[in-house]
Every structure is written in structure tokens, then in C-alpha cells.
N, C-alpha and C positions, 0 to 999 in steps of 0.2 A: 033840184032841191039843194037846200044848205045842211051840210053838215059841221062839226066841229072835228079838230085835232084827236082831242078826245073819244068821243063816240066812233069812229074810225079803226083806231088805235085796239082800243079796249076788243070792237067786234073780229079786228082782224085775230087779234090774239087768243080771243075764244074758239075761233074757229081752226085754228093751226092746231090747239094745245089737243082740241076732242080727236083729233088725227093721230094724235101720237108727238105733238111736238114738245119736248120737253119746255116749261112756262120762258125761261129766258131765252132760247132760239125761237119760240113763236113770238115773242114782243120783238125781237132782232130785224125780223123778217118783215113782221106786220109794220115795223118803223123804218123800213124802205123804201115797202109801199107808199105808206102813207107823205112819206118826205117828198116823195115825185107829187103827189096830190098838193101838197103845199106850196111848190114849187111852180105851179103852171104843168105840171108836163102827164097828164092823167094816162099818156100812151104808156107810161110805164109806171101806173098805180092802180087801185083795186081795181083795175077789169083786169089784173092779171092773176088776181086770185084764187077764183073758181076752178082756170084751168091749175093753178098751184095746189087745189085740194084734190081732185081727179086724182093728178098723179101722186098725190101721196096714197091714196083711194089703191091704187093700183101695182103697186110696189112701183113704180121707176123715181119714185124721189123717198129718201131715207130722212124722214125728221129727226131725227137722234144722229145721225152720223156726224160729225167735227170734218172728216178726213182724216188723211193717215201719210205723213210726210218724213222725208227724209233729205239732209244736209249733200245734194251731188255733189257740190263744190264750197267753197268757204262762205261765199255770200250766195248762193244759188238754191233755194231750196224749191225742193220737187216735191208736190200734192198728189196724190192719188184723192180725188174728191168723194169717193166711194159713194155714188147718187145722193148726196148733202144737200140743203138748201144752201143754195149758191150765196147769201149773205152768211149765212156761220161759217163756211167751209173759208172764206175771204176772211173774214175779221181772225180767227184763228190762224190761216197763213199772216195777219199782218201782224201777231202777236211775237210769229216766231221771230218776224223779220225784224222785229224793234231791238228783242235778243242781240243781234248782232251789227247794228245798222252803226251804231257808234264806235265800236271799234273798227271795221271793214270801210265806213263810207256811202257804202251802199250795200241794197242785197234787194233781189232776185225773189218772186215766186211765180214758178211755173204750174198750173192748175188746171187739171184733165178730171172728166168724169162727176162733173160739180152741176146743180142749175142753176137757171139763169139767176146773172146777178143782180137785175134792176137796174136803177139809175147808176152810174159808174161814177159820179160826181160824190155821191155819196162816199166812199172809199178814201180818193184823194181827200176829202175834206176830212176825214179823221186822221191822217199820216199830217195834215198842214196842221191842224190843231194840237197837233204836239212839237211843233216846229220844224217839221222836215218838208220834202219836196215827196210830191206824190204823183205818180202816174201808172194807171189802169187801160188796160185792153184789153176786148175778147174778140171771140171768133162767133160766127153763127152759120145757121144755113146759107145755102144759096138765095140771095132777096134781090143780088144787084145786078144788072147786068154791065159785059164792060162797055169803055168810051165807044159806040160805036157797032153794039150790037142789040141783039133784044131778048138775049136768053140770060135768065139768072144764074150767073157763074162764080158772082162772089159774095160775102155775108157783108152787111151792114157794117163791121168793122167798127165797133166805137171808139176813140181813146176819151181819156180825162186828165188833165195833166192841174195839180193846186202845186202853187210855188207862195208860201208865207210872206207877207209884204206889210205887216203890221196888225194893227185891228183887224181885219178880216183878209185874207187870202185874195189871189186870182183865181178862178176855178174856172175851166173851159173843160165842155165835154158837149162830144160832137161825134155823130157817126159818120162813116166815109158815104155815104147815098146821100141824096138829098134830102130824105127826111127817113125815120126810123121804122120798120113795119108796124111796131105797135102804134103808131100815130095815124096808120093807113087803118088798120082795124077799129081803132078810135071813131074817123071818120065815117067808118061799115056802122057801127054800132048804133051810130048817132044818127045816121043818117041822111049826111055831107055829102057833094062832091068834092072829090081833091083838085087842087088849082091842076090848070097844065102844064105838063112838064115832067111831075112828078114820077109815072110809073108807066108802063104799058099793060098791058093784057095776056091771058095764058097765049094769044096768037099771035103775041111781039107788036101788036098795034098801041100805038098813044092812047089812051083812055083819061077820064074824068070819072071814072064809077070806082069806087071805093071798095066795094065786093070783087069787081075784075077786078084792082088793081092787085090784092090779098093772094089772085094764083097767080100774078105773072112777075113783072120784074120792077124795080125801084132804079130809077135812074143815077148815077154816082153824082155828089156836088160838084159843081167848079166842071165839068166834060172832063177832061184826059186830066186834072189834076186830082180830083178826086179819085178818078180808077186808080192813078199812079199810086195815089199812098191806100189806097183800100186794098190794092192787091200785093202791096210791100208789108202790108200790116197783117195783111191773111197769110203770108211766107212766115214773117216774123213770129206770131203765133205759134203757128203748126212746129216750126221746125224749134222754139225754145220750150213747147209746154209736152211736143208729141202724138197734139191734138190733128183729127185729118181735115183738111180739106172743107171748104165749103160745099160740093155736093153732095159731101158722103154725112155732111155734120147734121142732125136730127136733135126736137128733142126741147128746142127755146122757144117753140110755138105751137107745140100739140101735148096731147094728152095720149100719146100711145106709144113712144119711143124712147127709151134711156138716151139720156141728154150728153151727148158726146165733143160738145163743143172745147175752147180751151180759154182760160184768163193769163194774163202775163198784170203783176202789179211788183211796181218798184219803188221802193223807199230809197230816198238821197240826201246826204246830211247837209244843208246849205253852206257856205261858207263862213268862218265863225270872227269875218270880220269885221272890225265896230261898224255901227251902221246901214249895215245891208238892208236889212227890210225896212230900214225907214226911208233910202233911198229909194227902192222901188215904189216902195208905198208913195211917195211924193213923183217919181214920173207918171205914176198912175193917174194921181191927181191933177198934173199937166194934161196927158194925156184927156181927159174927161173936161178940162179948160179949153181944148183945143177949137179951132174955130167950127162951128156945124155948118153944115151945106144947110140944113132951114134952121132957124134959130129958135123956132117954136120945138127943136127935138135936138138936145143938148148932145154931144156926143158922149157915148155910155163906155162903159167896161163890162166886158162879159162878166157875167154873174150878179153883175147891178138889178136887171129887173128880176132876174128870181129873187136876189135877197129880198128886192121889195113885196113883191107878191108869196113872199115864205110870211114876210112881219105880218102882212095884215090879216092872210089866212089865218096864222096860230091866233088871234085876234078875234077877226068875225065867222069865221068857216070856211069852207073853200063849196065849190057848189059841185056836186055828184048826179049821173044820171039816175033819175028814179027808177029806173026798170034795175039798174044794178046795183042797187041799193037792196031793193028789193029781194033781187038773187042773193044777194048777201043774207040777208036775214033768215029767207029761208032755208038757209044752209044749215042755221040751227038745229041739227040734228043730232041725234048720237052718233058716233064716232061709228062707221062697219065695225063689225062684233073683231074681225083680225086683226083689224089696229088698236082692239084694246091690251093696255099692260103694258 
């Protein structure tokens, strides 16, 4: 079924707010989601919802909480996320970081104790649109296995990196696996097979089933280049935010575990000399002139087909599964009597 921007938007935010979300962190949050929906990417839009009401439902996620940070070094600031909804507890560390990003150059936030953040593109695109250079990373459970094995040892790993290049940004955001768990659940949900390749089974076997694939392991992209930077990126994590580990990290895919995963997001001030972004901005556009291997499929720039499948969604609607539409609505309920006040 089609839905709009709109009706989306409005439903997510009603249902955050009767939880206890104070009204501008539950439109914050519900405008995450719904960005992934605009965007092509529904592995990380409202089916992640229901389980983000659960756990407010349960104490492991705090709607009202901001987090609670402190300056460890000049540009380095350190989050205690204090179970926040992972987009307030982010936009708040990126406020602090603005603070000091001009004089310093750059700055640092280290973020433990927060949930999950959703689309990580979302992030960088607010730090480019004020003209700086943005890049985001977290940590998650164990989803991946390494090059070469078939037990899940490392989390999906995302980074997002927007560098300002004129009118609109490059935005690349990408996790280290071949594809994201929430896009395996996607496929569960809907009731797809996933291509081969993608994941194996809780008994380390190749699979095609969508449900195995959900207890067992996600393959890394690229064989050994993807492990290489997904397990350089799981170090870098752990050891700048304090966050553990990917078999010990719980919490971005269930509804029964305080979310202990970590985010690392860096603001960087570009160079302030004449020209720059219009430079890039015009390799870009070489770049996208370049010759294509079939000429019926132009060569693109990352970001190019979301931006286009963002215009036409905010446009015509984007299309939602009926059954989770549905889940949605019925959600309308009063708030548990303990999360009221």
C-alpha cells in the first residue's frame, strides 16, 4: 500500500509521544524513520518501530533522556547515552560538537549506552548542510562472520561519511557485511528469498531463507576487504567510545536487552579555500559524464538514486507493507499507565 510523508510522520510521532516521548524527540525520531522510507531503504524505517515501542514499553529505552556528556579532551567529547533514543542522544552530541568545531577544526563524539541510530546518512547530512565534513560509525552485535569463517564474530559496522560539494553533498553510507540485518529481516517479513551469498544459517550453512538467515551470519562485502575494515572499524569503536565488543553488544535488534552498543561521529571543518566545493562539485559531474560500461545505465554517484527516489516519494508516497501498517495503527493505544507523566 501507499502511504505519504505525511501520514507516516504524523503516526510515528503519535505513537512515540503516548510512550512518554517528549513531542520534539518523538517527531526527531519518527523523522529518521521515516527518511529511510523515503529513501528506498524500509530495512531501516517503520518496521523498526514497534520493536522501538516495546522497549520504551519496558524501561531499556528512555524517551526523555538527551544523554549526559563531558569535554575528555578539547575536541573529544564523551556521551554517556543513558538508554536515549539513539537519534536525540546523536543530534544533541552533534550540537555540542558545532560548539567547538570552528575553533579546534574538528571534534570528536564518543557515544555508549544510546539506541540504535537508524539510517547513519541521516547524521552526516545534517553536519554537510551546514557546510562541514561529516562521518558516523557504530558498533552492533555479532551479524558478521569473518573472511573465511561461518560464525558471527563481527557487527555490521556502518560508516557514513558527507563531504559538501555544492548544491547537494556526496553521501556514502554503507555497512561492512554485505547487506544490513535489518534488510534480512525486511526480506523475513515480506516474504523473499535473499540472493546467494548473502548470509549463512545458525549451522554455518549458505542459505537463501530469510528467517535462517536472521539467526545465523551475514557474509562481509568485498571477502577479506570488507572483514579487513569491518573489524578495524569494530577496534576503532570499542576502543574510542568504550563500547564492548561485538559478541557481548545486545540491544539494536531485540526488545529485551539494554542497548550497549557504541557510535563514533566526527565533524571537520573543510578547507576555507576559494573554490573547493565547486571543484569537487564539478569532478563529480565528470565523474557521472564518465564513459558507462552499457550506455542505457549512466554512471551515478552514490547518493544520486536516493536523492531521486527521496523527490518522488515526498511527491507521490512511498509504498509500506500492509500488515505493518496495520501493526502501526493498532498501536494506538494509551500509553502503559507507568509511562504516563
Amino acid at each position: 500500500m501507499n502511504v505519504t510523508e505525511r501520514a507516516s510522520l504524523d503516526l510515528g510521532t503519535e505513537l512515540l509521544e503516548a510512550r512518554g516521548a517528549p513531542k520534539a524527540a518523538a517527531r526527531l525520531q519518527a523523522g529518521v524513520l521515516v527518511e529511510a522510507e523515503l529513501k528506498g531503504h524500509p530495512s531501516h524505517g517503520l518496521q523498526r518501530l514497534p520493536r522501538l515501542l516495546a522497549r520504551i514499553e519496558r524501561g531499556l529505552a528512555d524517551p526523555r533522556a538527551e544523554g549526559r556528556g563531558h569535554w575528555r579532551a578539547e575536541a573529544l567529547y564523551e556521551v554517556d547515552g543513558e538508554n536515549g533514543l539513539g537519534p536525540v542522544v546523536a543530534m544533541a552530541a552533534l550540537a555540542r560538537l558545532d560548539e567547538r568545531v570552528a575553533a579546534s577544526g574538528l571534534a570528536l563524539a564518543a557515544i555508549r549506552n544510546s539506541n540504535h541510530l537508524g539510517m547513519l546518512a541521516y547524521y552526516v547530512e545534517q553536519v554537510a548542510a551546514a557546510g562541514r565534513i561529516g562521518v558516523a560509525i557504530s558498533s552492533s552485535e555479532a551479524l558478521v562472520h569473518p573472511f573465511g569463517g561461518t560464525r558471527a564474530m563481527l557487527g555490521t559496522n556502518p560508516i557514513a561519511i558527507a563531504v559538501p560539494t555544492g548544491a547537494r553533498p556526496l553521501v556514502v553510507d554503507l555497512a561492512t557485511s554485505v547487506v544490513s540485518m535489518g534488510k534480512i529481516h525486511h526480506y523475513a517479513a515480506t516474504g523473499r528469498p535473499i540472493p546467494d551469498g548473502w548470509a549463512r544459517d545458525a549451522d554455518g550453512l549458505p542459505t537463501t531463507d530469510a528467517a535462517s538467515a536472521s539467526h545465523g551470519a551475514i557474509a562481509p562485502f568485498g571477502e577479506a576487504k570488507g572483514y579487513g575494515l569491518g573489524i578495524a572499524l569494530e577496534l576503532l569503536v570499542s576502543a574510542i567510545a568504550g563500547s564492548p565488543p561485538a559478541p557481548e553488544v545486545r540491544g539494536t535488534l531485540d526488545a529485551d536487552s539494554v542497548c550497549n552498543k557504541g557510535d563514533i561521529l566526527l565533524v571537520i571543518e573543510p578547507s576555507a579555500a576559494p573554490g573547493v566545493a565547486a571543484g569537487l562539485a564539478a569532478y563529480l559531474d565528470a565523474v557521472r559524464a564518465s564513459p558507462a560500461a552499457d550506455p542505457a545505465c549512466p554512471v551515478r554517484i552514490p547518493g544520486d538514486d536516493a536523492s531521486r527516489r527521496r523527490a518522488r516519494a515526498c511527491e507521490d508516497g512511498f509504498e509500506i507493507d500492509s500488515r505493518l501498517w496495520g501493526e502501526l495503527n493498532a498501536l494506538r493505544i494509551r500509553a502503559p499507565s507507568h509511562l504516563e507523566g
